[in-house]
N, C-alpha and C positions, 0 to 999 in steps of 0.2 A: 340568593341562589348560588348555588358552591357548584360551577360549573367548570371544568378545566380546559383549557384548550383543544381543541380537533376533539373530546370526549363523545360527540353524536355521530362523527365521522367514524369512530376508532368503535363503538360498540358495534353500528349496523354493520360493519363488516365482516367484526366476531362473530355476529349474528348469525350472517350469509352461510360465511366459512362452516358455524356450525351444523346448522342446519343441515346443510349440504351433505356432511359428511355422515352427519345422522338418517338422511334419506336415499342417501346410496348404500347403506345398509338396510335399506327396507325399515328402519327405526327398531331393527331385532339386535338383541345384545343381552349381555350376561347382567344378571342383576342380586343387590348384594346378599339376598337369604336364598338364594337360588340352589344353593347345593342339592336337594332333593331331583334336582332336574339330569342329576348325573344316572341312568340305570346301574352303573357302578355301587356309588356312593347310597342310592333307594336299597339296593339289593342288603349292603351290609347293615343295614341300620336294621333289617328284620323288623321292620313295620314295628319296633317299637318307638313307644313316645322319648323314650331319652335316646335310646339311638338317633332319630331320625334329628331331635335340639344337639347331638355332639356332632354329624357331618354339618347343619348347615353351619354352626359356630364355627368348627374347623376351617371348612372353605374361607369363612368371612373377615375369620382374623388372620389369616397369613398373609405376610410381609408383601407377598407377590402373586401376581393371579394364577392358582392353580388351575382355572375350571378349564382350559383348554388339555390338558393332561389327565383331567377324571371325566374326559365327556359329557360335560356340563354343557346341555341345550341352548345356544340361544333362545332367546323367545322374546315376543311382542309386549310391551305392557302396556295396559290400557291410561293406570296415572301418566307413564312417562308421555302416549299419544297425546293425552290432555293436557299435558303441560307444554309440549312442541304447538299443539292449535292453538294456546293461546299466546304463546310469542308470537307467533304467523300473526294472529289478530291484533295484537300491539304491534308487532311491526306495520302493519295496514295503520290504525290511526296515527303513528306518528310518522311513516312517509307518503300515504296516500298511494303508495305501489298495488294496481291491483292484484298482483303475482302473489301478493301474500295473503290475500284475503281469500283467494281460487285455494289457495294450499290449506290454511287452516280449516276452510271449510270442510275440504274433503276429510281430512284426518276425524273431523266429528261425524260425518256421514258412513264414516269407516266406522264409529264406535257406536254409532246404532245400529248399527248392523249386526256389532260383536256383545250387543245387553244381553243378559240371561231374566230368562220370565219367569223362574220359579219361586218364585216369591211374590207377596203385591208390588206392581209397577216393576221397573226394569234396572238392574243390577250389573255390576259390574266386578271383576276379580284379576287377581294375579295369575300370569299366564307359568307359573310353578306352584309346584305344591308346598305348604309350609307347616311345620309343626310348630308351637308355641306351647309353655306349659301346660295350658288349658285345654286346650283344644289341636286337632290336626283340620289342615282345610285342600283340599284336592286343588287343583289346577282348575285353574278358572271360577271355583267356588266364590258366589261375590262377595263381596266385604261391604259395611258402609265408606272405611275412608275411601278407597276405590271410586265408590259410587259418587262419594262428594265430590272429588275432582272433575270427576267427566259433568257432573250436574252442574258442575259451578265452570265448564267451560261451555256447556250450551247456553247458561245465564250469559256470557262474554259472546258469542255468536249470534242470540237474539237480541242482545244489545246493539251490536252494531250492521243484523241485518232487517230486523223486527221479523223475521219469518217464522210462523210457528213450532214450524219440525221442531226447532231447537228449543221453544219454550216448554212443546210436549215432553221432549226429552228430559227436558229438568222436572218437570212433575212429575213425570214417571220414574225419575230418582228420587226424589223429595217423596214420593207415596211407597218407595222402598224404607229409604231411614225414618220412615214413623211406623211403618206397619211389620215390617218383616221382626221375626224376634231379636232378641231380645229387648225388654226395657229391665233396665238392675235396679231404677229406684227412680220413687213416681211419688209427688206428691201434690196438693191443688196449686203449687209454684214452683217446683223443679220438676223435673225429669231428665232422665241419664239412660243410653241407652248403650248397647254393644258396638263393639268395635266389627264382631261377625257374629253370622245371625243362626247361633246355635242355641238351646237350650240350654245347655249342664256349661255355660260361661258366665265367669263372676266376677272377673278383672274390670274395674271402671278405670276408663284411660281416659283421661282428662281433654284432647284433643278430642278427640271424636265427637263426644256431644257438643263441645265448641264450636267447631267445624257443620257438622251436622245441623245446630241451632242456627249456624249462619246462613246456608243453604235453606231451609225452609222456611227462612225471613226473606230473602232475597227472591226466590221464586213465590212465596205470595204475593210480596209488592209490584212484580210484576206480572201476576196470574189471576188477583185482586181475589184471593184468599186471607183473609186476615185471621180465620183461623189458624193458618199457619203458620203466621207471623207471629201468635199466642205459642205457638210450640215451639215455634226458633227461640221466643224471651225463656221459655220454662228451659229450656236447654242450656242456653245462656249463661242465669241465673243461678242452674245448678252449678257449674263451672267457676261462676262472681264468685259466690257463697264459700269456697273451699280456697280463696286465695287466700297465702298465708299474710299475718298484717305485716311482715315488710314486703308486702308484694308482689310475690313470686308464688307459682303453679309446682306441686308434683305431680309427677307422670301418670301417679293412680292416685286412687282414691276408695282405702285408704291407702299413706304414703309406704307404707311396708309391705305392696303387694309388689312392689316392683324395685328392685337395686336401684333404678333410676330416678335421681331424684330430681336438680331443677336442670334440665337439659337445656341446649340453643335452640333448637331448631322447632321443638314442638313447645317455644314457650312464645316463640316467635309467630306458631303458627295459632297459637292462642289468642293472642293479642289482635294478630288481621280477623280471627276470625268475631274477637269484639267490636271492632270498628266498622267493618261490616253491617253486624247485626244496629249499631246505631245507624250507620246512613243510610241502611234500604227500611227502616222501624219508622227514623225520625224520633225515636224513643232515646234520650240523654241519659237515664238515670244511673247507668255501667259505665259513663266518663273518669269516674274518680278512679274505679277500677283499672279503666286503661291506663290511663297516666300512672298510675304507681308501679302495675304490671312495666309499663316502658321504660319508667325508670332503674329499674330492677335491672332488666334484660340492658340497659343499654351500661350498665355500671360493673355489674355481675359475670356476663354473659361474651363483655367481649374487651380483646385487650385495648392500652392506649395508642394502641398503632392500630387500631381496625384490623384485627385475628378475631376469630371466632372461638372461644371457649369450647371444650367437649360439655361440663360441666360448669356449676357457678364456682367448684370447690376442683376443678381438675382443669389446668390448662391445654393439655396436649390428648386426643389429635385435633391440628384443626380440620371439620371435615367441608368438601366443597357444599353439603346442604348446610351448616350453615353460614359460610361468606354467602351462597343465595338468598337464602332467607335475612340477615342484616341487612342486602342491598336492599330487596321488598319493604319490609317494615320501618326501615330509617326513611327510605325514598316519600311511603305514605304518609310520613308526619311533616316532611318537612325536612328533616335533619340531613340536609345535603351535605354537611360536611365529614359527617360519620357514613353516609351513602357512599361519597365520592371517594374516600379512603378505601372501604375496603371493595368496590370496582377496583380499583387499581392494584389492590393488595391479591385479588382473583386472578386476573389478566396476569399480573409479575412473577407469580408462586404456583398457578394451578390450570396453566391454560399452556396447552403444545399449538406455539401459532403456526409452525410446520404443516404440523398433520392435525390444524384445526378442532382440538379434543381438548377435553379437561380432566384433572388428574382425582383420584378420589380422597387423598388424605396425605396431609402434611405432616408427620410426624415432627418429636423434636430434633431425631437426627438421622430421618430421611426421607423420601416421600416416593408413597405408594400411586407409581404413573402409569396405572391402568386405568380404562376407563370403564365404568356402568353405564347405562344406555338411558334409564331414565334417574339413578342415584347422581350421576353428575351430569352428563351431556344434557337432558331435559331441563335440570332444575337452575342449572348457569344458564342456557340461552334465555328462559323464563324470568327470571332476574335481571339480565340486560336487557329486555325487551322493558321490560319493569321500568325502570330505569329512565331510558330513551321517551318512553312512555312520558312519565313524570319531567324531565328535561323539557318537551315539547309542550307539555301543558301548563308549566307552571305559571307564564305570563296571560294564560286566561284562568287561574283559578279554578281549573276545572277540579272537579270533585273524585279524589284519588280510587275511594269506592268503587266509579265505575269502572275502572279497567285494574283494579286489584287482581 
């Protein structure tokens, strides 16, 4: 165990600090495709489709945060809500404070409040409007990954309170990502489904069904549906199937729907969400997968000082989702001492211990010190709780899975 000195003292405080600061602003905050949130910026994009992809691009690439000078909303997000409850809930198992078990609760109590029913089961969206090539999606409009977070934080809440609310909640997510539209490709062993639940979408994004297959393996293990531990493998599976043989994930499928090719963050979020589907399955046959995927991302993906890669083929920017996401998935294997580096490499380069916040992007020659509400404040405290988590448990072997 690659633990450093005062490291459990020095996160739960970052923790506190962040938190704090994140809920004194009501957890409302500018977020990074949000430009549409501006009536300014809606107004001139003239409701067309490439209008509406050149403000939020514009917003999202400048050096410096414009959205207070175009009138750019804050707003709520439902992933970043679900990623703050389930730090609150990791910080509950690892100091046993009830104070944070009261707080993560609410935030999930708050987000069944906020599911939309138009769909089968209950869904979840971004609290801005967004356009993507394919498609335009209103405000609040649910999405599956959306929906995956908040299900996979009520999985984290009936885990450690066993009370139903929260296992319904995740079912009625999990009967969202199998039934709402779309599925893009089905066959008696895979299936891939949309990332949002529109008809005329054709983009298969690698995460999502990932994500999605893990979510409805892990709520039928514990909803005792094993049918839908058959649709988290086919989901899986389709995702296994498409890794390239050295290892590594493109962002779509196939690789030339998307510029993006083997990214940090969603290859990162690939690989939890294989490990996952092994430990809530008990099904090993996707091991050899993982380990090469790990390998890849851990060689690839990030520098020898613990930086996070943009790409496997582009060093620079680093961004804060992924030094979060390195800390999560090095923390889950084991690899304390790639974990431990880039905690510290977070904390040194992208964290205002003043004013409690984390910065969103490192550039090579200078860094963007604004903050997003759930692109960094959510997914850094999520990651030290992560962390702390695993720190705490590792002298009982406790099984990383359950508090992923």
């Amino acid at each position: 165990m690659k633990e450093r000195p005062g490291e459990k003292e020095r996160i739960i405080k970052v923790c506190v600090d962040s938190l704090g600061w994140a809920a004194a602003r009501q957890y409302r905050g500018y977020n990074k495709h949000d430009g549409l949130n501006s009536p300014l910026l809606s107004a001139l994009s003239l409701r067309l489709r490439w209008g509406r992809i050149f403000w939020i691009q514009a917003v999202m690439r400048m050096p410096f945060n414009v959205r207070p000078l175009l009138g750019v909303r804050k707003a709520v997000n439902p992933k970043g809500l679900a990623l703050f409850a389930r730090a609150l809930l990791n910080l509950y198992r690892a100091t046993g404070e009830p104070s944070f078990r009261r707080q993560g609760l609410s935030l999930l109590d708050r987000l069944l409040g906020m599911g939309v029913n138009d769909f089968p089961g209950m869904s979840w969206g971004y609290g801005y409007p967004w356009q993507d090539v394919g498609f335009f999606a209103p405000a609040w409009f649910p999405n599956r990954i959306v929906t995956y977070f908040v299900g996979r934080a009520m999985i984290d809440a009936f885990e450690v309170t066993q009370e139903e609310r929260y296992l319904h909640g995740a079912c009625q997510a999990t009967k969202f990502i199998l039934h709402a539209p779309r599925v893009l490709f089905e066959t008696q062993e895979e299936k891939c489904v949309s990332y949002v639940p529109v008809d005329n979408i054709e983009m298969a994004v690698m995460d999502v069904s990932a994500l999605c297959g893990a979510l409805c393996t892990m709520t039928g293990h514990h909803a005792g549906r094993p049918e839908w531990i058959e649709e988290g493998q086919r989901m899986i599976r389709y995702v296994v199937r498409r890794q390239t043989d050295y290892g590594a994930w493109f962002y779509t499928d196939p690789p030339g729907d998307s510029r993006i090719t083997h990214d940090n963050y969603h290859s990162g979020e690939i690989l939890d969400a294989v490990l996952d589907y092994i430990e809530y399955s008990g099904d090993d046959s996707f091991r050899d997968a993982h380990r090469r995927g790990l390998e890849f991302y851990r060689r690839h993906l990030f520098t020898v000082q613990g930086e996070p890669k943009w790409m496997h083929d582009r060093t620079y920017p680093f961004d804060i989702h992924g030094y979060a996401q390195g800390i999560i998935t090095f923390s889950r294997v084991g690899d304390d001492d790639l974990s431990s580096r880039i905690t510290e490499n977070i904390l040194r380069d992208m964290y205002d211990a003043d004013e409690h916040r984390f910065y969103y992007q490192k550039r090579r020659f200078y860094t963007r010190r604004f903050t997003l509400m759930r692109w960094c404040q959510a997914w850094a405290v999520f990651a030290l709780s992560y962390r702390l988590c695993h720190l705490e448990s590792a002298g009982d072997h406790a099984p990383a899975g359950r508090w992923a």
